[in-house]
C-alpha positions in Angstrom: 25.8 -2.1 10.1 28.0 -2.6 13.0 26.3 -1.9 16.2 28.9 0.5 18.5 29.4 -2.7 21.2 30.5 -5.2 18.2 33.8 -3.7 17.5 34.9 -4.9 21.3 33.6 -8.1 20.8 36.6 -9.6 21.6 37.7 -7.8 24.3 33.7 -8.1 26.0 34.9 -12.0 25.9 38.3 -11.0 27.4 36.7 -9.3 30.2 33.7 -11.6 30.8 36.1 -14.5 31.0 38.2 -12.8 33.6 35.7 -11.4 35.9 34.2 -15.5 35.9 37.9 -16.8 37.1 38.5 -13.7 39.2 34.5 -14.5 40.8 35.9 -18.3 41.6 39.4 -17.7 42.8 37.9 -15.3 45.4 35.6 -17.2 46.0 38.1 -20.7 46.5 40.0 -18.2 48.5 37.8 -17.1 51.0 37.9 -18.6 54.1 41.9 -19.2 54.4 43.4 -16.1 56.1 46.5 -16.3 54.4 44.5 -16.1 51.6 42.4 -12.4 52.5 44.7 -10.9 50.2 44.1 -12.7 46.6 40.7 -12.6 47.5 39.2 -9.0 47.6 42.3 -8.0 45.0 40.0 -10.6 43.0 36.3 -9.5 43.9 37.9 -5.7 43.1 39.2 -6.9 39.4 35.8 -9.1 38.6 33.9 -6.0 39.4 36.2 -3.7 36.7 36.2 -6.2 34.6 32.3 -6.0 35.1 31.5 -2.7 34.5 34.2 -1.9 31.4 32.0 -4.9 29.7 29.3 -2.9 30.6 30.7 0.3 29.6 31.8 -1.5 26.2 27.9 -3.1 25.6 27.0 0.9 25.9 29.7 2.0 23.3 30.6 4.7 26.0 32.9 7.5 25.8 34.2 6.2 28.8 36.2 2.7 27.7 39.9 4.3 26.9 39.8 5.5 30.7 38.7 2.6 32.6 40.0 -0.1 29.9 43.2 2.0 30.9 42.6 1.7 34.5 41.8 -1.6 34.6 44.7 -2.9 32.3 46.5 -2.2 35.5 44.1 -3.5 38.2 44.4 -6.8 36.2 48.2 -6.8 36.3 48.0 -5.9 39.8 46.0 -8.7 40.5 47.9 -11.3 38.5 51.0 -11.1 40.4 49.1 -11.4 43.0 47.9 -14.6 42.0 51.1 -16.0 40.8 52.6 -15.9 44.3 50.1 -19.0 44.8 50.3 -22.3 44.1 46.6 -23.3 43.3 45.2 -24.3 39.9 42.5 -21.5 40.6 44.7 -18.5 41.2 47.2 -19.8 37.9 43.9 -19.8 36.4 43.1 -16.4 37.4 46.5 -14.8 36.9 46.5 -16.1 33.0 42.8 -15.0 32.3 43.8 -11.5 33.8 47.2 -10.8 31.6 44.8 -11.7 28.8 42.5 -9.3 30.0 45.0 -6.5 30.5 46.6 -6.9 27.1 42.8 -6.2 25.4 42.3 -3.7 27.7 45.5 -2.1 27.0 44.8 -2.2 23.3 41.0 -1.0 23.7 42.8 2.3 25.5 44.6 3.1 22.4 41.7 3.5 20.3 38.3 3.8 21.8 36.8 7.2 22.0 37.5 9.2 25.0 34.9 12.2 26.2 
């Protein structure tokens, strides 16, 4: 039997892998001021990316919404990214157009409430 978090296996991976590189660009950001910006635009994405894997381990009715939701956070946060030279913020920006694409399929067919 297929437990209700298996089916979003994948996508769990997807969003695991880009809260980590979205944890460590913020975190190779901080510190540089011209850098502020990337930074807490990362922290914010690592912690929806966070808490839809947690919503997804949960099989809640919740995941269309926020996989919705944070489809757009992580786009948001990859152009950010891109305007940045570093290996860490390409890194970040390729981990979170990944991300968004799952997400964005997730939101099509997960259960809403």
């Amino acid at each position: 039997m297929l437990l209700q978090h298996e089916e979003y296996q994948s996508s769990f991976d997807k969003a695991i892998a880009c809260m980590v590189e979205c944890e460590h660009c913020a975190e190779a950001c901080m510190g540089n001021p011209d850098m502020t910006k990337c930074a807490r635009m990362c922290l914010d994405t690592a912690e929806g990316c966070r808490s839809l894997a947690t919503l997804m381990v949960r099989g809640s009715y919740f995941i269309a919404p926020h996989a919705k939701a944070c489809a757009e956070v992580c786009e948001t946060c990859a152009n950010e990214c891109e305007k940045h030279s570093s290996s860490h913020c390409k890194k970040c920006a390729e981990a979170c157009r990944t991300a968004a694409e799952a997400y964005r399929q997730i939101a099509k067919v997960a259960v809403s409430a």
